[in-house]
N, C-alpha and C positions, 0 to 999 in steps of 0.2 A: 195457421194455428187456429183451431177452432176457439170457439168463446165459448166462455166459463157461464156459468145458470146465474140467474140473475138474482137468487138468494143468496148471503154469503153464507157458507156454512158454520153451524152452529158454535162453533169456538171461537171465531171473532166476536159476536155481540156480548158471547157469557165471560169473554176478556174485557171488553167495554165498561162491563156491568161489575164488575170485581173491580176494575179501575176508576168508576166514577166518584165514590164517597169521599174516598183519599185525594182524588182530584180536585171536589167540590171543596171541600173542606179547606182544605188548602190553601184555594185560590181566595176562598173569600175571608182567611186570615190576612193573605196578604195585601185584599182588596180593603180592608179595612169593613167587611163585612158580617154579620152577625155569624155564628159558627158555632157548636157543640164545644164544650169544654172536657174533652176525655181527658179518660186516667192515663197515665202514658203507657199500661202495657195495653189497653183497649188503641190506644194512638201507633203504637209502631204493630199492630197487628193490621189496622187498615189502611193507613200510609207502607207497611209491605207491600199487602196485598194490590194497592195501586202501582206500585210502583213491580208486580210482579205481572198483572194485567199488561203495563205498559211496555215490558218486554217483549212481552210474546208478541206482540201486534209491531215492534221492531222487528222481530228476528223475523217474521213472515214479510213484513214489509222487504227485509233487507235481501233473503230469499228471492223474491218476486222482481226486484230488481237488479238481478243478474241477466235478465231476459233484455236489457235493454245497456248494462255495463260491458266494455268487449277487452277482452284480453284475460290473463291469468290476475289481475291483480283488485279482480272481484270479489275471491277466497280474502284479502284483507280486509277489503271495504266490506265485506261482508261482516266478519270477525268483529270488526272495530264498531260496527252499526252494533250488534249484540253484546256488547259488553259498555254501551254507554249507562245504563245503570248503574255501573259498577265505577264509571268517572264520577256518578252525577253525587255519591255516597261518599267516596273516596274527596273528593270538593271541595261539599263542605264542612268535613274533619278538617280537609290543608286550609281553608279561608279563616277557620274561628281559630286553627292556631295561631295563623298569621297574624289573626287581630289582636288575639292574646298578649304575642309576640311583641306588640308595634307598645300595646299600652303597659307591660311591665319589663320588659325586657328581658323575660324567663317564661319556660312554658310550665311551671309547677301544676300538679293536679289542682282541679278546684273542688270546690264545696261537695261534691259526687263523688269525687275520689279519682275523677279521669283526669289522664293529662290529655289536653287537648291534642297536642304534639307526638303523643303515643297513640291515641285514636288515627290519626291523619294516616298511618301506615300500616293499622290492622284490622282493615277489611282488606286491603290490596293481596297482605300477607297469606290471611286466611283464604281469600278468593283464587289467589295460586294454589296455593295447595287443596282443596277441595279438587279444581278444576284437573290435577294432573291426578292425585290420590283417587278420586270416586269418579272423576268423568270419562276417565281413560279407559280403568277395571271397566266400569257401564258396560261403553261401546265392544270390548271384548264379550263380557258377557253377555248383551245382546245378539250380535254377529254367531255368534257359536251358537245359538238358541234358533237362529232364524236360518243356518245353514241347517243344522238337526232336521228342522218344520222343513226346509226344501226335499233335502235326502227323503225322509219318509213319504212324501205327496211324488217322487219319484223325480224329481229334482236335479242337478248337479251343483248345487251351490255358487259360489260367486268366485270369479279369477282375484279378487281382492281379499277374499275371506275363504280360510280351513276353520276345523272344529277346533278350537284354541288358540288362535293367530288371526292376525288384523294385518294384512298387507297393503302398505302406501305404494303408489306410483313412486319414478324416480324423479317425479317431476314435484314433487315436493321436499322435495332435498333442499330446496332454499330455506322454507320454512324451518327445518330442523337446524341447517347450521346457522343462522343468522339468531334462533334461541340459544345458540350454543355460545354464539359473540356474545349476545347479552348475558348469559348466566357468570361467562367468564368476569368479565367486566362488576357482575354487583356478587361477587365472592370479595372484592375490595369492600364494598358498603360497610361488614360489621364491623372492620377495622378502624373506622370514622368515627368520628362525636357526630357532625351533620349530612343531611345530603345536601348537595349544595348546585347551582345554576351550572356547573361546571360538567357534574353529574349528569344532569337535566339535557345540556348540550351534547354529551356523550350518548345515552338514552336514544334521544330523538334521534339523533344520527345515524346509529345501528337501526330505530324505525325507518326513515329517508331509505336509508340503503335498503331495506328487504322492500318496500314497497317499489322502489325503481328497478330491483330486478324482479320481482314476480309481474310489470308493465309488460315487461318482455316475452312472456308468455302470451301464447295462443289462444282463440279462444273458445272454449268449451260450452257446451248446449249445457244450461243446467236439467238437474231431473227434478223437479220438483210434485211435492204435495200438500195432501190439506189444502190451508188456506193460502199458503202459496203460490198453489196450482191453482185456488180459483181467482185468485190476483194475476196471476205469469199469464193464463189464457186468455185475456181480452185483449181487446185490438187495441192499439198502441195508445191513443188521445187516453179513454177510461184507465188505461192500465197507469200510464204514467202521474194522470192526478191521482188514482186511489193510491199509489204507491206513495205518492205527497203530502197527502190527507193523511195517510196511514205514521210519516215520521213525523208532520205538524203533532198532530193529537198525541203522539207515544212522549216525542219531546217535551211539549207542553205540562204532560200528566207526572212525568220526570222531576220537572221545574218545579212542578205545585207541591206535591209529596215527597221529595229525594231530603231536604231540610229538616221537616217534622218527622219523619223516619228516623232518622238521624236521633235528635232530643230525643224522641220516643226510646229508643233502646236505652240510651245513658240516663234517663228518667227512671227508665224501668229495674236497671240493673240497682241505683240509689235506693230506689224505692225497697225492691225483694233482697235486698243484699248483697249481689250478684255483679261479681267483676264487670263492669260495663267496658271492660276491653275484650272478656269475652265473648258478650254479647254482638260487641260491635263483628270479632275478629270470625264469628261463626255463623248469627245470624243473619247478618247481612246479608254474605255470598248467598244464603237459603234462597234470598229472595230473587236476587241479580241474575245469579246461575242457573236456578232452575230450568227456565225456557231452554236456554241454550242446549243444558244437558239431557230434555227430555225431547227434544228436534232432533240430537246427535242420536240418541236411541234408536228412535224411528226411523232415522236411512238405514240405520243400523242393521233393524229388523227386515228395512227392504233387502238387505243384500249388500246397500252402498256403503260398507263399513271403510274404506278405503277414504272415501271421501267424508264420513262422520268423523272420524279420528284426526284427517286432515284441518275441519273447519275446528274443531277443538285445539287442535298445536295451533293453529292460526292465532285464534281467541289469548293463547300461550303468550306466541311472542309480543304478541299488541300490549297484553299487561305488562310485562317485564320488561316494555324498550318503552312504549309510547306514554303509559299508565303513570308508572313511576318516577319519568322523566318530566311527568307535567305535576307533576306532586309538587317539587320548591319552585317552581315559575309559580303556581296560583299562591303557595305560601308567602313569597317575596312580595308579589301584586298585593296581598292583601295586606302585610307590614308593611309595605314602605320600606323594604329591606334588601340590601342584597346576600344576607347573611342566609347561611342552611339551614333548612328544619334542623331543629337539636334531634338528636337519638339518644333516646337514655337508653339503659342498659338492656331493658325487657325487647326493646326496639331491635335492638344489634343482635340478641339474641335471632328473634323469629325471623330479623333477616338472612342471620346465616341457615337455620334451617331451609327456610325457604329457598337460598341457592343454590344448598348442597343437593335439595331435591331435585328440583331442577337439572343439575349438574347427572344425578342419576338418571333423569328421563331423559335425557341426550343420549346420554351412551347407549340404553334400552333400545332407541330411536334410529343407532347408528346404522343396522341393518336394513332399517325404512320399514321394521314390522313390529308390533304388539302382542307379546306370545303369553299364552295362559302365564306363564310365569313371573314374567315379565310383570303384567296385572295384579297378580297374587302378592306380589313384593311392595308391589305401590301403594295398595291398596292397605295391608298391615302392616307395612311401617307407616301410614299415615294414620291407622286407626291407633297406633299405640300413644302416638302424640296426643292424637285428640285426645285420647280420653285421659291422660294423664294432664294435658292441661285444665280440664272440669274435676279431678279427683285430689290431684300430689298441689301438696304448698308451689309457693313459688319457686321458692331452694331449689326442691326436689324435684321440678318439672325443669329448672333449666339443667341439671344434672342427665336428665333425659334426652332434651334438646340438644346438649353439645353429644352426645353417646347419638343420638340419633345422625346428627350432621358428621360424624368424623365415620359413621357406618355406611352413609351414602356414600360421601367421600370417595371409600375404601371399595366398594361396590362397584361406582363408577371406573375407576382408575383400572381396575380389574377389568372389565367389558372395555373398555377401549384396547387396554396391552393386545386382549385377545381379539380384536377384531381391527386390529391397525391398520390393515390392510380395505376394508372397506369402508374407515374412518377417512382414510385420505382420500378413497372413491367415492365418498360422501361430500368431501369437502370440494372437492374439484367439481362435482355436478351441482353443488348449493350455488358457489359461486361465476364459474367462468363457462361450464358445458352449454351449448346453444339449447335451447329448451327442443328444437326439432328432433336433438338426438337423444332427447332424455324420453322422449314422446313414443319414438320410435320404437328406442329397446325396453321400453314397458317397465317390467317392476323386476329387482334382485328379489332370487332366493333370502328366506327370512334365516338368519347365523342364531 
Protein backbone atom coordinates (compact mmCIF):
# COMPACT_ATOMS: atom_id res chain seq x y z
CA UNK A 1 0.00 0.00 0.00
CA UNK A 2 1.80 3.00 -0.82
CA UNK A 3 1.71 6.01 1.82
CA UNK A 4 -0.44 8.83 1.75
CA UNK A 5 1.56 12.82 1.58
CA UNK A 6 2.13 13.85 4.66
CA UNK A 7 -0.17 16.94 4.51
CA UNK A 8 -3.75 16.07 5.20
CA UNK A 9 -5.81 17.36 2.75
CA UNK A 10 -7.59 20.31 3.10
CA UNK A 11 -11.08 19.17 4.29
CA UNK A 12 -9.87 17.76 7.46
CA UNK A 13 -8.23 20.86 9.16
CA UNK A 14 -11.34 23.37 7.61
CA UNK A 15 -13.66 20.41 9.49
CA UNK A 16 -11.38 20.91 12.51
CA UNK A 17 -11.78 24.47 12.33
CA UNK A 18 -15.80 24.57 11.85
CA UNK A 19 -15.71 22.22 14.78
CA UNK A 20 -13.69 24.01 17.34
CA UNK A 21 -15.83 26.99 18.55
CA UNK A 22 -18.77 24.74 19.46
CA UNK A 23 -16.22 22.38 20.82
CA UNK A 24 -14.54 25.07 22.99
CA UNK A 25 -17.49 26.61 24.01
CA UNK A 26 -18.97 23.75 25.20
CA UNK A 27 -16.31 22.21 27.05
CA UNK A 28 -15.61 25.14 28.99
CA UNK A 29 -19.35 25.43 30.02
CA UNK A 30 -19.10 22.25 31.34
CA UNK A 31 -15.62 22.94 32.73
CA UNK A 32 -17.04 25.37 34.74
CA UNK A 33 -15.19 27.78 32.56
CA UNK A 34 -15.71 31.37 31.41
CA UNK A 35 -17.62 31.19 27.88
CA UNK A 36 -19.69 33.61 25.49
CA UNK A 37 -23.21 33.89 26.29
CA UNK A 38 -25.12 33.45 22.88
CA UNK A 39 -28.33 34.08 21.67
CA UNK A 40 -29.72 30.63 21.12
CA UNK A 41 -30.25 30.93 17.37
CA UNK A 42 -26.19 32.30 17.14
CA UNK A 43 -25.92 28.94 19.76
CA UNK A 44 -27.51 26.07 17.74
CA UNK A 45 -25.86 27.58 14.52
CA UNK A 46 -22.31 26.91 16.07
CA UNK A 47 -22.96 24.06 18.18
CA UNK A 48 -24.35 22.51 14.56
CA UNK A 49 -21.83 23.37 12.77
CA UNK A 50 -19.48 21.47 15.54
CA UNK A 51 -21.35 19.00 15.70
CA UNK A 52 -21.42 18.91 11.62
CA UNK A 53 -17.49 19.29 11.50
CA UNK A 54 -17.49 16.24 13.90
CA UNK A 55 -19.21 14.12 11.47
CA UNK A 56 -17.39 14.35 8.83
CA UNK A 57 -13.90 13.61 10.54
CA UNK A 58 -16.25 10.24 11.82
CA UNK A 59 -17.46 9.12 8.50
CA UNK A 60 -13.76 9.55 7.10
CA UNK A 61 -12.35 8.10 10.20
CA UNK A 62 -14.97 5.26 9.92
CA UNK A 63 -14.12 4.88 6.08
CA UNK A 64 -10.38 4.62 6.64
CA UNK A 65 -11.05 1.92 9.05
CA UNK A 66 -12.32 -0.54 6.99
CA UNK A 67 -8.76 -1.06 5.69
CA UNK A 68 -7.92 -2.77 9.01
CA UNK A 69 -12.04 -4.24 9.86
CA UNK A 70 -12.25 -7.86 8.01
CA UNK A 71 -15.40 -9.35 6.97
CA UNK A 72 -18.76 -7.93 5.43
CA UNK A 73 -19.85 -6.44 8.79
CA UNK A 74 -17.72 -3.29 8.27
CA UNK A 75 -20.77 -1.79 5.91
CA UNK A 76 -22.51 -1.73 9.78
CA UNK A 77 -19.77 -0.63 11.84
CA UNK A 78 -19.34 1.77 9.31
CA UNK A 79 -23.07 3.04 9.17
CA UNK A 80 -23.44 3.01 12.98
CA UNK A 81 -19.89 5.09 13.39
CA UNK A 82 -21.73 7.91 10.93
CA UNK A 83 -24.75 8.30 12.44
CA UNK A 84 -23.52 8.72 16.16
CA UNK A 85 -24.44 12.28 15.88
CA UNK A 86 -27.63 11.51 15.37
CA UNK A 87 -27.56 9.08 18.96
CA UNK A 88 -25.67 11.94 20.43
CA UNK A 89 -29.19 14.51 19.65
CA UNK A 90 -31.46 11.77 19.87
CA UNK A 91 -29.85 11.33 23.98
CA UNK A 92 -30.31 14.07 25.06
CA UNK A 93 -34.15 14.70 24.20
CA UNK A 94 -34.53 10.75 25.85
CA UNK A 95 -32.42 11.83 29.10
CA UNK A 96 -34.28 15.30 29.88
CA UNK A 97 -37.48 13.31 29.20
CA UNK A 98 -36.55 10.89 31.50
CA UNK A 99 -35.72 13.41 34.20
CA UNK A 100 -38.70 15.19 33.43
CA UNK A 101 -40.36 11.95 33.77
CA UNK A 102 -38.72 10.73 37.27
CA UNK A 103 -39.58 14.37 38.88
CA UNK A 104 -43.48 14.94 37.71
CA UNK A 105 -44.55 11.95 36.72
CA UNK A 106 -45.85 13.37 33.20
CA UNK A 107 -43.99 14.65 30.20
CA UNK A 108 -46.37 17.95 29.68
CA UNK A 109 -44.69 20.65 27.38
CA UNK A 110 -42.79 23.17 29.46
CA UNK A 111 -42.45 26.74 29.57
CA UNK A 112 -41.29 26.66 25.46
CA UNK A 113 -44.11 24.78 24.38
CA UNK A 114 -41.91 21.42 23.84
CA UNK A 115 -42.74 18.28 25.42
CA UNK A 116 -39.63 16.85 26.30
CA UNK A 117 -41.04 13.46 25.48
CA UNK A 118 -42.19 14.49 21.99
CA UNK A 119 -38.60 15.95 21.22
CA UNK A 120 -36.97 12.60 22.27
CA UNK A 121 -38.42 10.89 19.05
CA UNK A 122 -38.34 13.70 16.46
CA UNK A 123 -35.11 14.10 15.24
CA UNK A 124 -34.98 10.20 14.94
CA UNK A 125 -38.32 10.48 13.06
CA UNK A 126 -37.20 13.34 10.81
CA UNK A 127 -33.74 11.77 10.36
CA UNK A 128 -35.58 8.62 8.79
CA UNK A 129 -37.26 10.23 6.56
CA UNK A 130 -34.74 12.72 5.23
CA UNK A 131 -32.29 9.80 4.96
CA UNK A 132 -34.67 7.53 2.67
CA UNK A 133 -36.71 10.78 0.94
CA UNK A 134 -33.43 13.02 -0.11
CA UNK A 135 -30.51 10.58 0.46
CA UNK A 136 -31.80 7.76 -1.75
CA UNK A 137 -33.41 10.36 -4.72
CA UNK A 138 -29.38 12.02 -4.22
CA UNK A 139 -27.45 8.89 -4.84
CA UNK A 140 -29.85 8.16 -7.97
CA UNK A 141 -29.46 11.38 -9.17
CA UNK A 142 -25.80 11.50 -8.71
CA UNK A 143 -25.11 7.81 -10.32
CA UNK A 144 -27.18 8.82 -13.62
CA UNK A 145 -25.20 12.25 -13.79
CA UNK A 146 -21.81 10.47 -13.39
CA UNK A 147 -22.66 7.57 -15.78
CA UNK A 148 -23.80 10.55 -18.53
CA UNK A 149 -19.98 12.23 -17.66
CA UNK A 150 -18.50 8.41 -18.39
CA UNK A 151 -20.65 7.64 -21.70
CA UNK A 152 -19.57 11.14 -23.08
CA UNK A 153 -15.57 11.00 -22.16
CA UNK A 154 -16.15 7.50 -23.97
CA UNK A 155 -16.83 5.56 -21.01
CA UNK A 156 -19.01 2.38 -20.31
CA UNK A 157 -20.50 3.30 -17.01
CA UNK A 158 -20.64 1.11 -14.02
CA UNK A 159 -21.99 -2.89 -13.70
CA UNK A 160 -23.89 -1.18 -10.48
CA UNK A 161 -25.37 1.88 -12.22
CA UNK A 162 -27.79 2.59 -15.80
CA UNK A 163 -29.05 6.11 -16.61
CA UNK A 164 -31.92 5.95 -14.04
CA UNK A 165 -31.24 2.99 -11.83
CA UNK A 166 -28.99 2.21 -8.89
CA UNK A 167 -28.14 -1.65 -8.71
CA UNK A 168 -27.13 -3.40 -5.33
CA UNK A 169 -25.19 -6.66 -5.21
CA UNK A 170 -27.17 -9.68 -3.82
CA UNK A 171 -25.07 -9.48 -1.14
CA UNK A 172 -26.79 -6.94 0.46
CA UNK A 173 -30.03 -8.55 0.70
CA UNK A 174 -29.40 -8.88 4.48
CA UNK A 175 -29.45 -5.18 4.75
CA UNK A 176 -32.83 -4.97 2.95
CA UNK A 177 -34.57 -7.67 4.78
CA UNK A 178 -33.53 -7.26 8.23
CA UNK A 179 -35.08 -3.34 7.58
CA UNK A 180 -37.93 -5.08 6.47
CA UNK A 181 -38.07 -7.06 10.14
CA UNK A 182 -37.68 -3.83 11.64
CA UNK A 183 -40.25 -1.73 9.78
CA UNK A 184 -42.62 -4.70 10.19
CA UNK A 185 -42.30 -4.73 13.98
CA UNK A 186 -42.56 -0.61 14.54
CA UNK A 187 -45.95 -0.45 12.15
CA UNK A 188 -47.14 -1.75 15.89
CA UNK A 189 -45.43 1.58 17.71
CA UNK A 190 -48.35 4.00 16.72
CA UNK A 191 -50.68 1.67 18.10
CA UNK A 192 -49.11 2.30 21.66
CA UNK A 193 -49.29 5.16 24.29
CA UNK A 194 -45.37 4.27 25.11
CA UNK A 195 -42.37 2.67 23.66
CA UNK A 196 -41.19 0.64 26.24
CA UNK A 197 -37.74 -1.81 27.36
CA UNK A 198 -39.69 -4.48 25.72
CA UNK A 199 -39.67 -2.66 22.51
CA UNK A 200 -36.12 -1.70 23.06
CA UNK A 201 -35.33 -5.65 23.49
CA UNK A 202 -37.09 -6.31 20.28
CA UNK A 203 -35.12 -3.47 18.48
CA UNK A 204 -31.73 -4.33 19.56
CA UNK A 205 -32.48 -7.93 18.71
CA UNK A 206 -33.38 -7.52 14.91
CA UNK A 207 -29.93 -5.11 15.27
CA UNK A 208 -27.86 -8.36 16.97
CA UNK A 209 -29.28 -10.38 14.15
CA UNK A 210 -28.20 -8.23 11.07
CA UNK A 211 -24.87 -7.59 12.52
CA UNK A 212 -24.06 -11.51 13.21
CA UNK A 213 -25.24 -12.17 9.69
CA UNK A 214 -23.39 -9.52 7.75
CA UNK A 215 -20.00 -11.12 10.23
CA UNK A 216 -20.48 -13.85 7.93
CA UNK A 217 -19.51 -12.15 5.06
CA UNK A 218 -16.39 -11.94 3.20
CA UNK A 219 -14.12 -9.51 3.07
CA UNK A 220 -14.09 -6.72 0.58
CA UNK A 221 -10.96 -4.35 -0.31
CA UNK A 222 -12.52 -0.97 0.35
CA UNK A 223 -12.33 1.97 -2.48
CA UNK A 224 -11.72 4.75 -0.70
CA UNK A 225 -11.13 8.78 -1.02
CA UNK A 226 -10.47 12.05 -0.11
CA UNK A 227 -9.58 11.96 3.25
CA UNK A 228 -10.22 8.58 3.65
CA UNK A 229 -7.76 7.63 1.29
CA UNK A 230 -5.20 9.65 2.82
CA UNK A 231 -6.08 8.05 6.25
CA UNK A 232 -6.54 4.15 4.49
CA UNK A 233 -2.85 4.64 2.75
CA UNK A 234 -0.38 4.72 5.54
CA UNK A 235 1.23 1.91 7.00
CA UNK A 236 -0.60 0.31 9.64
CA UNK A 237 1.05 1.87 13.33
CA UNK A 238 0.08 5.81 11.81
CA UNK A 239 -3.00 4.73 10.15
CA UNK A 240 -4.49 2.95 13.28
CA UNK A 241 -3.62 5.95 15.75
CA UNK A 242 -4.88 8.54 13.33
CA UNK A 243 -7.96 6.64 12.77
CA UNK A 244 -8.05 6.77 17.00
CA UNK A 245 -7.26 10.22 17.26
CA UNK A 246 -9.65 10.98 14.51
CA UNK A 247 -13.02 9.16 16.66
CA UNK A 248 -11.30 10.49 20.25
CA UNK A 249 -11.63 14.16 18.78
CA UNK A 250 -15.05 13.46 16.67
CA UNK A 251 -16.47 11.88 19.92
CA UNK A 252 -15.27 14.38 22.28
CA UNK A 253 -16.51 17.41 19.94
CA UNK A 254 -19.95 15.28 19.94
CA UNK A 255 -20.01 15.18 23.93
CA UNK A 256 -19.20 19.07 24.16
CA UNK A 257 -21.83 20.50 21.61
CA UNK A 258 -24.60 17.42 21.01
CA UNK A 259 -26.45 19.26 24.46
CA UNK A 260 -26.25 23.05 23.64
CA UNK A 261 -27.40 21.96 20.12
CA UNK A 262 -30.03 20.63 21.49
CA UNK A 263 -31.29 23.97 23.96
CA UNK A 264 -30.16 25.87 21.04
CA UNK A 265 -32.82 24.84 18.67
CA UNK A 266 -35.79 24.67 21.35
CA UNK A 267 -34.48 28.21 22.64
CA UNK A 268 -34.71 29.22 19.23
CA UNK A 269 -37.88 27.89 18.08
CA UNK A 270 -39.49 29.85 21.78
CA UNK A 271 -37.73 32.65 21.01
CA UNK A 272 -38.93 33.24 16.79
CA UNK A 273 -42.12 31.36 17.47
CA UNK A 274 -41.40 28.47 15.84
CA UNK A 275 -42.57 24.92 16.61
CA UNK A 276 -39.47 23.75 18.33
CA UNK A 277 -40.55 20.25 17.29
CA UNK A 278 -40.01 21.38 14.11
CA UNK A 279 -36.98 22.70 14.38
CA UNK A 280 -35.77 19.66 16.39
CA UNK A 281 -37.67 17.06 13.70
CA UNK A 282 -35.71 18.94 10.52
CA UNK A 283 -32.97 20.86 11.55
CA UNK A 284 -31.24 18.42 13.35
CA UNK A 285 -30.85 15.67 10.56
CA UNK A 286 -29.46 19.04 8.44
CA UNK A 287 -26.71 18.63 10.59
CA UNK A 288 -26.25 14.86 11.50
CA UNK A 289 -26.89 13.79 7.94
CA UNK A 290 -25.28 15.88 5.87
CA UNK A 291 -21.77 14.18 5.81
CA UNK A 292 -23.09 11.07 5.29
CA UNK A 293 -25.19 12.13 2.41
CA UNK A 294 -22.63 14.32 0.74
CA UNK A 295 -19.81 11.02 1.03
CA UNK A 296 -22.78 8.80 -0.50
CA UNK A 297 -22.78 11.31 -3.44
CA UNK A 298 -19.37 11.19 -4.22
CA UNK A 299 -19.00 7.27 -4.60
CA UNK A 300 -21.82 8.05 -6.21
CA UNK A 301 -20.27 10.32 -8.76
CA UNK A 302 -17.38 7.70 -8.86
CA UNK A 303 -19.41 5.10 -10.29
CA UNK A 304 -19.76 3.19 -6.87
CA UNK A 305 -23.44 3.98 -6.51
CA UNK A 306 -24.05 0.29 -5.57
CA UNK A 307 -22.11 0.58 -2.78
CA UNK A 308 -23.37 4.45 -1.82
CA UNK A 309 -26.88 3.36 -1.74
CA UNK A 310 -25.69 0.25 0.28
CA UNK A 311 -23.95 2.31 3.13
CA UNK A 312 -27.15 4.65 3.27
CA UNK A 313 -29.71 1.38 3.72
CA UNK A 314 -27.09 0.41 6.29
CA UNK A 315 -27.19 3.94 7.98
CA UNK A 316 -31.28 2.80 7.46
CA UNK A 317 -31.50 -0.18 9.41
CA UNK A 318 -29.00 1.12 12.38
CA UNK A 319 -31.80 3.87 12.94
CA UNK A 320 -34.67 1.88 12.93
CA UNK A 321 -33.42 -1.32 15.01
CA UNK A 322 -30.42 0.16 16.99
CA UNK A 323 -31.34 4.00 17.28
CA UNK A 324 -34.81 3.67 18.54
CA UNK A 325 -34.41 0.73 20.46
CA UNK A 326 -31.79 2.56 22.74
CA UNK A 327 -34.22 5.56 22.98
CA UNK A 328 -36.50 4.02 26.38
CA UNK A 329 -33.18 2.05 27.77
CA UNK A 330 -31.50 5.96 28.15
CA UNK A 331 -35.14 7.27 29.10
CA UNK A 332 -35.68 4.59 31.79
CA UNK A 333 -31.68 5.08 33.11
CA UNK A 334 -32.35 8.56 33.25
CA UNK A 335 -35.96 8.21 35.39
CA UNK A 336 -35.28 5.64 37.43
CA UNK A 337 -38.06 3.85 35.64
CA UNK A 338 -39.01 0.99 34.02
CA UNK A 339 -42.06 2.72 32.44
CA UNK A 340 -42.14 3.64 28.40
CA UNK A 341 -41.42 6.93 27.00
CA UNK A 342 -45.18 8.30 26.81
CA UNK A 343 -46.24 8.91 22.97
CA UNK A 344 -48.62 11.47 22.68
CA UNK A 345 -50.53 11.75 19.75
CA UNK A 346 -48.23 13.94 17.34
CA UNK A 347 -45.66 11.26 18.26
CA UNK A 348 -47.93 8.07 16.93
CA UNK A 349 -48.61 10.03 14.20
CA UNK A 350 -44.94 10.75 12.61
CA UNK A 351 -44.27 7.24 13.68
CA UNK A 352 -46.72 5.84 11.52
CA UNK A 353 -45.58 7.80 8.74
CA UNK A 354 -42.28 7.04 9.34
CA UNK A 355 -43.02 3.31 9.01
CA UNK A 356 -45.31 3.35 6.30
CA UNK A 357 -42.25 5.00 4.54
CA UNK A 358 -40.20 2.85 5.24
CA UNK A 359 -42.52 -0.20 4.59
CA UNK A 360 -42.44 1.55 0.81
CA UNK A 361 -38.73 1.58 0.63
CA UNK A 362 -38.50 -2.14 1.23
CA UNK A 363 -40.77 -3.03 -1.46
CA UNK A 364 -38.80 -0.46 -3.83
CA UNK A 365 -35.62 -2.28 -2.52
CA UNK A 366 -37.17 -5.84 -3.19
CA UNK A 367 -35.51 -6.04 -6.51
CA UNK A 368 -32.03 -4.92 -4.93
CA UNK A 369 -32.33 -1.75 -7.35
CA UNK A 370 -33.24 2.17 -7.17
CA UNK A 371 -34.93 3.16 -10.48
CA UNK A 372 -35.62 6.88 -11.44
CA UNK A 373 -38.93 6.21 -10.42
CA UNK A 374 -38.67 4.56 -7.65
CA UNK A 375 -36.58 8.05 -6.50
CA UNK A 376 -39.09 10.43 -7.92
CA UNK A 377 -41.85 8.67 -5.65
CA UNK A 378 -39.69 9.13 -2.50
CA UNK A 379 -38.55 12.05 -3.07
CA UNK A 380 -42.27 13.86 -3.58
CA UNK A 381 -44.16 12.18 -1.24
CA UNK A 382 -41.52 13.18 1.11
CA UNK A 383 -41.47 16.72 -0.02
CA UNK A 384 -45.37 16.93 0.36
CA UNK A 385 -44.97 16.18 3.97
CA UNK A 386 -42.40 18.36 4.63
CA UNK A 387 -43.70 21.13 3.53
CA UNK A 388 -47.01 20.69 4.71
CA UNK A 389 -45.81 20.15 8.17
CA UNK A 390 -44.08 24.12 8.02
CA UNK A 391 -47.33 25.51 6.11
CA UNK A 392 -50.98 23.37 7.23
CA UNK A 393 -52.11 23.62 11.05
CA UNK A 394 -51.67 20.74 13.02
CA UNK A 395 -55.25 19.31 12.10
CA UNK A 396 -54.63 19.69 8.63
CA UNK A 397 -51.06 18.26 8.56
CA UNK A 398 -51.92 15.06 10.42
CA UNK A 399 -54.88 14.74 7.79
CA UNK A 400 -51.93 14.63 5.29
CA UNK A 401 -49.85 12.29 7.44
CA UNK A 402 -52.60 9.51 7.80
CA UNK A 403 -53.34 10.09 3.63
CA UNK A 404 -49.68 10.03 3.13
CA UNK A 405 -49.16 6.67 5.35
CA UNK A 406 -52.29 4.71 4.09
CA UNK A 407 -50.83 5.79 0.30
CA UNK A 408 -47.37 4.25 1.06
CA UNK A 409 -49.12 1.55 2.62
CA UNK A 410 -51.05 0.92 -0.64
CA UNK A 411 -48.00 1.41 -2.81
CA UNK A 412 -46.00 -0.95 -0.98
CA UNK A 413 -48.49 -3.94 -0.81
CA UNK A 414 -48.88 -3.31 -4.59
CA UNK A 415 -44.71 -3.76 -5.40
CA UNK A 416 -44.53 -6.67 -3.31
CA UNK A 417 -48.05 -8.76 -4.97
CA UNK A 418 -46.06 -7.80 -8.07
CA UNK A 419 -42.76 -8.97 -7.35
CA UNK A 420 -43.65 -11.95 -4.91
CA UNK A 421 -41.50 -13.89 -6.46
CA UNK A 422 -38.31 -12.07 -5.88
CA UNK A 423 -39.66 -11.00 -2.57
CA UNK A 424 -39.19 -14.50 -1.29
CA UNK A 425 -35.66 -14.56 -3.37
CA UNK A 426 -34.84 -11.75 -1.38
CA UNK A 427 -35.82 -13.09 1.68
CA UNK A 428 -34.07 -16.39 1.44
CA UNK A 429 -30.64 -14.66 0.29
CA UNK A 430 -31.12 -11.79 3.42
CA UNK A 431 -31.34 -14.64 5.64
CA UNK A 432 -30.15 -18.25 5.14
CA UNK A 433 -28.08 -18.03 1.39
CA UNK A 434 -24.15 -18.50 2.10
CA UNK A 435 -22.80 -15.17 1.26
CA UNK A 436 -20.23 -17.34 -1.35
CA UNK A 437 -23.23 -17.80 -3.61
CA UNK A 438 -24.72 -14.41 -3.21
CA UNK A 439 -20.97 -13.31 -4.36
CA UNK A 440 -20.73 -15.34 -6.98
CA UNK A 441 -24.12 -14.86 -8.96
CA UNK A 442 -23.59 -10.97 -8.61
CA UNK A 443 -26.49 -8.65 -8.84
CA UNK A 444 -30.60 -9.63 -10.21
CA UNK A 445 -31.96 -7.81 -13.00
CA UNK A 446 -33.66 -4.46 -11.49
CA UNK A 447 -38.14 -5.49 -11.86
Amino acid sequence: MPESPRRPPLPLPLAVLVALPGASFGAATYLGLPHPDLAPPLAALIYGLAIIGAAFILAWAAEAAQVDISGGLALAVLALLAVLPEYAVDFVFSFRAGQVYEETGTCQPGPDGASPCSLALANMTGANRVLVGVGWPLVVLAATLAVLRSRRKGGDGSASTHVGCVQMPRKMAPEVVFLGLATLYSLTLPLRHTLTLVDAAVLVSIFVGYAWRLAQAPTDKPDLLGTAKWVGTMSRAPRRWTVSGMFVIAALVILAAAEHFAEGLVATGSELGVNPFILVQWVAPLASESPELIVACLYAWRLKAGDSLGTLLSSKVNQWTLLVGTIPIVFASAGSTTDGLPLDEQQRYELLLTAAQSLFAVSILVSLALTVRGAVALLVLFLVQFVSSLTLSAAADRVIVVALSVLYGLLAIVRLVRHRREFVQLTRDGLVAPFEELTKTGQRKAG
